[in-house]
C-alpha positions in Angstrom: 109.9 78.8 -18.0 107.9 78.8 -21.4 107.7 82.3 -20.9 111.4 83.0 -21.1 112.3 80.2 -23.5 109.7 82.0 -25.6 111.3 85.2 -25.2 114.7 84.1 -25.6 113.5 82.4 -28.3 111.9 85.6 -30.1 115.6 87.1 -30.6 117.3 83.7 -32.0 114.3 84.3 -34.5 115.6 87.7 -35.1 111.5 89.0 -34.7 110.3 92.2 -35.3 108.5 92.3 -31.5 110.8 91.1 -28.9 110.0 91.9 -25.3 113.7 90.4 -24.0 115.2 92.7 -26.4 113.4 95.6 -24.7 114.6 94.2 -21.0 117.8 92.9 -21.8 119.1 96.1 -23.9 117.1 98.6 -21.8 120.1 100.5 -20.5 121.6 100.9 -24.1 117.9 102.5 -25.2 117.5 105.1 -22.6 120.9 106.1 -23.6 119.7 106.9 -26.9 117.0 108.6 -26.3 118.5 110.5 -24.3 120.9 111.5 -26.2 118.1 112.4 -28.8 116.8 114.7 -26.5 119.6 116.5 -25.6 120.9 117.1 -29.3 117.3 118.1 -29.8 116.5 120.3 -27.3 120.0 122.1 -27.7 119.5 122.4 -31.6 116.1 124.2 -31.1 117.1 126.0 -28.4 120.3 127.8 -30.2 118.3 128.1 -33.6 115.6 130.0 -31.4 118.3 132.4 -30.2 120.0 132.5 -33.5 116.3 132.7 -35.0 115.0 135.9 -33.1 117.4 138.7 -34.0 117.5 137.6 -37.8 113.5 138.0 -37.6 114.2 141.1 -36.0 117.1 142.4 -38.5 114.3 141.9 -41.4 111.5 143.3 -39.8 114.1 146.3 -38.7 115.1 146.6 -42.1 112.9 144.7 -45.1 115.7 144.9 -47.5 117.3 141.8 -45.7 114.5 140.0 -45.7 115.4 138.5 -49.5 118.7 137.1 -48.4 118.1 135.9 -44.6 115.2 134.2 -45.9 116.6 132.8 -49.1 120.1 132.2 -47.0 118.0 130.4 -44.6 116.2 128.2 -47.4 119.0 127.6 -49.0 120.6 125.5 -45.8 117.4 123.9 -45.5 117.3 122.2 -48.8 121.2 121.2 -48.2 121.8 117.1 -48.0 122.4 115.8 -44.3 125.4 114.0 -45.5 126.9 117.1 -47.7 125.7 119.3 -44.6 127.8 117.2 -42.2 130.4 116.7 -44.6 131.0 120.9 -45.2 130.9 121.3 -40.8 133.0 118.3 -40.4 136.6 120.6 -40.6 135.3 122.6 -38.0 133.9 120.5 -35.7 135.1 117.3 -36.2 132.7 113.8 -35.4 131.3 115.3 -32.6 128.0 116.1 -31.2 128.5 119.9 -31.7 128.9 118.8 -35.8 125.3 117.5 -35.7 123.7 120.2 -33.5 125.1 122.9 -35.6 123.4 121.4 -38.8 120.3 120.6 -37.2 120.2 124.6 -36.0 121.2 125.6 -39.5 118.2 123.5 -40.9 115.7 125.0 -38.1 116.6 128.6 -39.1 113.7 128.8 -42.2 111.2 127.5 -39.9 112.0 129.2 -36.8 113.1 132.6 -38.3 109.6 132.7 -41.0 107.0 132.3 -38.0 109.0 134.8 -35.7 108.8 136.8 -38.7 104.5 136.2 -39.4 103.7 136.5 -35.2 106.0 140.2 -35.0 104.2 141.4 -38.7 100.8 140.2 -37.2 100.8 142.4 -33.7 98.0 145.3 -34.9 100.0 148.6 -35.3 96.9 150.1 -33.0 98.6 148.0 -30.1 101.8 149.4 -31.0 100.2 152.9 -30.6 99.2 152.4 -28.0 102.1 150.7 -26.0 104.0 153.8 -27.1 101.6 156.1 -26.0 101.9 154.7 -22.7 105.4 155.4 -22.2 106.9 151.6 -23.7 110.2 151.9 -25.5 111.6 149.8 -28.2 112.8 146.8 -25.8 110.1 147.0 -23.3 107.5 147.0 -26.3 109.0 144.0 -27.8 109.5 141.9 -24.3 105.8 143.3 -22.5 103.9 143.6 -26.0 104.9 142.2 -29.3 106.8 138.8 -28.4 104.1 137.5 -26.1 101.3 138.6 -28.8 103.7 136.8 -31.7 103.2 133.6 -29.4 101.2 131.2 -31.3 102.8 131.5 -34.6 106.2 131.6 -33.0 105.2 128.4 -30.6 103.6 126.6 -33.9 107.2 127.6 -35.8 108.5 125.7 -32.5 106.4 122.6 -32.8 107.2 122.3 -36.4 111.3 122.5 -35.6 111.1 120.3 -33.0 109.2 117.4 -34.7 111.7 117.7 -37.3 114.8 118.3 -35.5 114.0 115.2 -33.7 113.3 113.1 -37.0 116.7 114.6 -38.6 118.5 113.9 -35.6 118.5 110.3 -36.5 121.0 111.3 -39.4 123.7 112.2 -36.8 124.4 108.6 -36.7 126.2 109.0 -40.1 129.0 110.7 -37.4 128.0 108.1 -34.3 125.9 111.0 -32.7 122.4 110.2 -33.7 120.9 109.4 -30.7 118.4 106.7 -31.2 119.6 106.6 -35.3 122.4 105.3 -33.9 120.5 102.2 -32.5 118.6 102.1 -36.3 121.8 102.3 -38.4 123.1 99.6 -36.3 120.1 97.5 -36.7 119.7 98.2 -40.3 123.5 97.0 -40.9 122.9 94.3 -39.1 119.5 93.1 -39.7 118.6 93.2 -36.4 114.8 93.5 -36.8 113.7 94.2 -33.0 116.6 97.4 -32.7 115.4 98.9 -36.1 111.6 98.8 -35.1 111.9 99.4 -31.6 114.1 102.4 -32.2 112.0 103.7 -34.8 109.0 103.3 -32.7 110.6 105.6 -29.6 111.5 108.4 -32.4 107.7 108.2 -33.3 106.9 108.8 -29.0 109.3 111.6 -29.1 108.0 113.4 -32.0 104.4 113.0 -30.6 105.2 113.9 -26.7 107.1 116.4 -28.0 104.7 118.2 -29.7 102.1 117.2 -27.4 104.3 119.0 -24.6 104.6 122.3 -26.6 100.6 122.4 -27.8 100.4 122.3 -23.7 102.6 125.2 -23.3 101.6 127.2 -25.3 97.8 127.1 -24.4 99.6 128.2 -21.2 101.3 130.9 -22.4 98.3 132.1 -24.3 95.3 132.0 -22.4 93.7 134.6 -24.1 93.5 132.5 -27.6 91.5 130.1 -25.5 88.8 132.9 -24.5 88.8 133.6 -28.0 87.9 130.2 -29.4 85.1 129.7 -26.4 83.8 133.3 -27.5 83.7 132.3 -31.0 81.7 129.3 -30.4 79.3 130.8 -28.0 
């Protein structure tokens, strides 16, 4: 009984650590962070796609590079709420207004270490792929791509943890996942939502990144025989 008076208590107090706030409003947070992941994942996932064959146009042809990679600068140093405010008469307040902004601000990142892993493949492994017979495609796909891993997969990391702290702003249109919940507490003074919410972003960013180190020391096993080889 002290236990629960004490709880109950802790949000007539309005505290910053509440533990009934986490059981009582625990439906309403795994909403929101799901919801965070979702407009995350889909936001890095499309500026990936969108990402690749810009890289590719300016490695193709270096006389783009200038204005994809100042276009692509450009966006990123655009205001959330003028960004939201320019997509709003085409999308509307919906979830595809924030995830087009958040793939618009992932382009610099995403599209400059596509751009560093595809320059850094050695032009003697090029040689040799064509020597072997590899065309254009198969050379990229078999040869290039999985040598440009590690800067693309670090160009990854570094759009992820931010997509997921930028995501918070979608709750300028009600789609900001756990923003949502931090707006809401802000407005509202509601100490326990604010830090709470603030503190699951945090998780995410961490576990997120954590989750894509993993991967790609997966994907690239051979930068792991490097690093023992070096310190041997």
């Amino acid at each position: 009984m002290v236990t629960g008076r004490a709880a109950s208590s802790c949000l007539a107090a309005n505290d910053w650590f509440c533990a009934e706030y986490l059981r009582s409003r625990s439906t309403e947070l795994t909403d929101a962070t799901v919801q965070h992941v979702w407009i995350t994942a889909a936001s890095v996932v499309i500026g990936l796609a969108v990402a690749l064959p810009l890289a590719l146009l300016v490695r193709a042809q270096p006389r783009f590079a200038g204005p994809v990679l100042g276009l692509t600068t450009l966006l990123y140093t655009i205001p959330s709420l003028a960004m939201f405010s320019l997509l709003l008469p085409f999308f509307g307040l919906s979830a595809a207004l924030v995830v087009t902004g958040l793939v618009l601000y992932s382009l610099t990142i995403l599209v400059r270490n596509i751009l560093a892993g595809l320059r850094a493949v050695p032009a003697e492994v090029r040689e040799a792929a064509r020597g072997m017979g590899y065309g254009p495609a198969r050379l990229l796909w078999e040869v290039e791509l999985p040598l440009a891993l590690p800067a693309l997969m670090a160009g990854v990391r570094i759009a992820t943890v931010s997509t997921i702290a930028l995501t918070t702003v979608g709750a300028l249109v009600g789609k900001g996942g756990l923003g949502n919940l931090i707006d809401d507490g802000v407005q509202t003074t509601f100490k326990a939502q604010v830090l709470t919410a603030s503190v699951l972003c945090v998780l995410l960013a961490v576990l997120a990144d954590l989750a894509l180190l993993g991967a790609q020391r997966l994907l690239t096993p051979w930068t792991r025989i490097r690093t023992a080889e070096a310190k041997v």
